[in-house]
N, C-alpha and C positions, 0 to 999 in steps of 0.2 A: 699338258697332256694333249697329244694330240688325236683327233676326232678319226683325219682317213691315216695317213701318215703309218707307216709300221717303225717306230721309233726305235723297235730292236736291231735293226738292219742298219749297220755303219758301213757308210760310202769311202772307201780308204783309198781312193785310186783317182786320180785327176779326173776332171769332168769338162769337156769342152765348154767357154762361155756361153753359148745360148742354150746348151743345155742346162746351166748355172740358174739363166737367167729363167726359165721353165721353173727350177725347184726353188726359186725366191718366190715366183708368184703362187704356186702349189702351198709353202708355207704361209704365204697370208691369207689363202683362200680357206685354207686349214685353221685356219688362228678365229678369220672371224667367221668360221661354219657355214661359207658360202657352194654349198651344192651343185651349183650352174655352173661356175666358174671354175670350183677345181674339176671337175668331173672335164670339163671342155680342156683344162690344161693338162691332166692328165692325159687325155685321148693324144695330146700334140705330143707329148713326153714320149707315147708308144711310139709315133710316126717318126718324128727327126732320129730318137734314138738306132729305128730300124737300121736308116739311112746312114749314122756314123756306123754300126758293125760290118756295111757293106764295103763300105769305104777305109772300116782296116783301126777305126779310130779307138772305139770300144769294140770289144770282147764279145762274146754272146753272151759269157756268163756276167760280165759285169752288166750288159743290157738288161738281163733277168733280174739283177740285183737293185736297178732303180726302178723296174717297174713295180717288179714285189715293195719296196717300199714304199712307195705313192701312188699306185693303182687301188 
């Protein structure tokens, strides 16, 4: 179970690799209840994501759909 994570929200849509690489370390930061950590790779998750919706990569609504899960 996880602690920040919204585990009802399924990501069904490709996710560019460094965004990938964000929600590997969000899940371990998640796993062993590290506060500092995910909270700072969250904040990064908001930023890059912004940057691919401008760029045409992701959606707005799918950017909505990973921040609501890991914000």
């Amino acid at each position: 179970m996880s602690k920040w994570i919204d585990d009802s929200i399924v990501i069904d849509f490709p996710v560019p690799n460094p965004i990938q690489q964000i929600i590997s370390e969000l899940e371990k930061y998640d796993q062993e209840e590290d506060d500092y950590f995910y909270f700072d790779r969250s904040e990064l998750l908001e930023n890059v994501t912004k940057d691919y919706v401008y760029e045409k990569v992701l959606t707005a609504k799918q950017r909505a759909l990973l921040i609501q899960k890991y914000s």
